[in-house]
N, C-alpha and C positions, 0 to 999 in steps of 0.2 A: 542455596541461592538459586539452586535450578530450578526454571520451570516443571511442574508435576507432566512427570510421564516415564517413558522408558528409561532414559537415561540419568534419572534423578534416583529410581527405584535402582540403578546401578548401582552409585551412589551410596544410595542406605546401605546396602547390601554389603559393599566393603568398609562401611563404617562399622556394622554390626560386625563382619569378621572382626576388626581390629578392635576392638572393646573386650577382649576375651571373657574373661571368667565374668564379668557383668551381665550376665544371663537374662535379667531382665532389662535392660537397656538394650540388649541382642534383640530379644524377642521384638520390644516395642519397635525398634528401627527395620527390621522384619516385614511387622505388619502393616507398617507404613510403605515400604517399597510395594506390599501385595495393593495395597489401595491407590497405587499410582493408575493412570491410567495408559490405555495404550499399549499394554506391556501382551509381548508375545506368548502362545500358550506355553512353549519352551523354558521361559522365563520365569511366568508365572509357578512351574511344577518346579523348578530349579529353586524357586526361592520358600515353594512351599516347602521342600524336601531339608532346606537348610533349617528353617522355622521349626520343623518337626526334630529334628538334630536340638536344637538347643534347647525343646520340650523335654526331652531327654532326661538332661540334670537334674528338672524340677517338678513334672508333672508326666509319667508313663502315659496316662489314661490320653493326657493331650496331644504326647506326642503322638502315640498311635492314631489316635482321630486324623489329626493333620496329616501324618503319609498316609495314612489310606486314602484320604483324597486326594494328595498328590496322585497315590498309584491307580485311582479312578479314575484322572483325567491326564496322566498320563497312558493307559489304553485305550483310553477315547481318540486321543490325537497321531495312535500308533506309535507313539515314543517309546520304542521296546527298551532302550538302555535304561531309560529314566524310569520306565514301569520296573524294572529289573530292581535299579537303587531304592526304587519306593518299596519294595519288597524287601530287601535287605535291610533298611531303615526299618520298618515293621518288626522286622526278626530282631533286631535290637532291641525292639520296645520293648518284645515278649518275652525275649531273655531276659531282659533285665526286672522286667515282672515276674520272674519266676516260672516259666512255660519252660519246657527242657527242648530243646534244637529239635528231638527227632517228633515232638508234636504242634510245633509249629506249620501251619501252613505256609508262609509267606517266608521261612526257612527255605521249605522247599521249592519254591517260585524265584530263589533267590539263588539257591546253588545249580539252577539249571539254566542259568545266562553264563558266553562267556566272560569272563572278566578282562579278556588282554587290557584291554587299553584305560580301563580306568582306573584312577588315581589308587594309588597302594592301599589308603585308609577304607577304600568303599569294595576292599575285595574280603570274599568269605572268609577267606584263613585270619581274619581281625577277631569276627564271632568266634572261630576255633580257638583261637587263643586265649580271648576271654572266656571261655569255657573250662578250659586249662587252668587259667590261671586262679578261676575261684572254688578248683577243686585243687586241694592243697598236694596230695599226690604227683599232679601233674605240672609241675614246675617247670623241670627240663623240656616237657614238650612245649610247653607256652614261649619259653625262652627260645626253641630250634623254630616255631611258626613266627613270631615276632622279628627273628633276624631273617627270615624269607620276606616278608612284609618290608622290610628294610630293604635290602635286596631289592626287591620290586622298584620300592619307592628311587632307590640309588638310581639303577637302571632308566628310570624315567625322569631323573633329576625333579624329582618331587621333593622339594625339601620340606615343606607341609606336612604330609605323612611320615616321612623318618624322623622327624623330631618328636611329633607324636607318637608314632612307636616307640621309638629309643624311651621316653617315659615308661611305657606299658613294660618293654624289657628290662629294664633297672625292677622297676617294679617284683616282677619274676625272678629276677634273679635274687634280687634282694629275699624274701617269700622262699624260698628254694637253697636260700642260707651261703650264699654267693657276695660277699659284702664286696669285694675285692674290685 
């Protein structure tokens, strides 16, 4: 019922968080908050970065598209954290298209910000894990990165990321023959 602008595209934004696994009702609600108007550039790379997140699940090719131009306009506007998550968002896309970490570029764009202060799920040790975890050898490391990740998240009273890790770790452990 809000007027279209910043705070309606807020708005969408936690409506498409809360829709989970509806991926495409995510996205639409998404690209609606991007068509708001008004919206600060901070905002706009924030909701592009989310938009390309939940390309993710469904379409690689898209999601990459979408953080690269997140991470295009967020070096335009100097936004080095956000240019950093665009990059790491990227390395996700690549990983998961089958690129190996150490030929990714946007890997390396990504492991060279610090990560202090953001959220546990947007730190590199998430890629390390999932790396881990879909070479079947490396279970126990997947598992020891994933309770770091936890850790982090604990620490910053992130409950968002350790619930979501805590998945990825059951995962692993499970995968690593850990039923218990």
């Amino acid at each position: 019922a809000l007027p279209p602008g910043p705070y309606r595209a807020r708005c969408l934004m936690t409506m498409a968080n809360v829709v989970g696994q509806e991926i495409g009702l995510s996205i639409a609600l998404r690209n609606e908050a991007l068509a708001q108007p008004d919206l600060q550039p901070s905002d706009e790379i924030e909701t592009l970065l989310e938009l390309g997140s939940a390309y993710i699940n469904i379409d690689l090719v898209e999601a990459r598209r979408v953080v690269t131009a997140a991470g295009a306009r967020a070096r335009a506007e100097s936004h080095t954290s956000l240019a950093a998550l665009a990059a790491m968002r990227e390395a996700q896309a690549d990983f998961f298209a089958g690129v190996p970490l150490t030929q990714s570029k946007a890997w390396a764009l990504a492991r060279a910000h610090p990560w202090d202060s953001a959220p546990a799920y947007d730190h590199p040790d998430l890629v390390l894990a999932w790396e881990a975890t879909y070479n079947y050898e490396d279970q126990a490391q997947a598992a020891r990165l994933f309770e770091r990740i936890a850790s982090r998240a604990r620490g910053y009273s992130d409950l968002l990321s350790e619930g979501a890790v805590a998945l990825h770790r059951a995962e692993a452990d499970i995968r690593g023959g850990r039923l218990d």
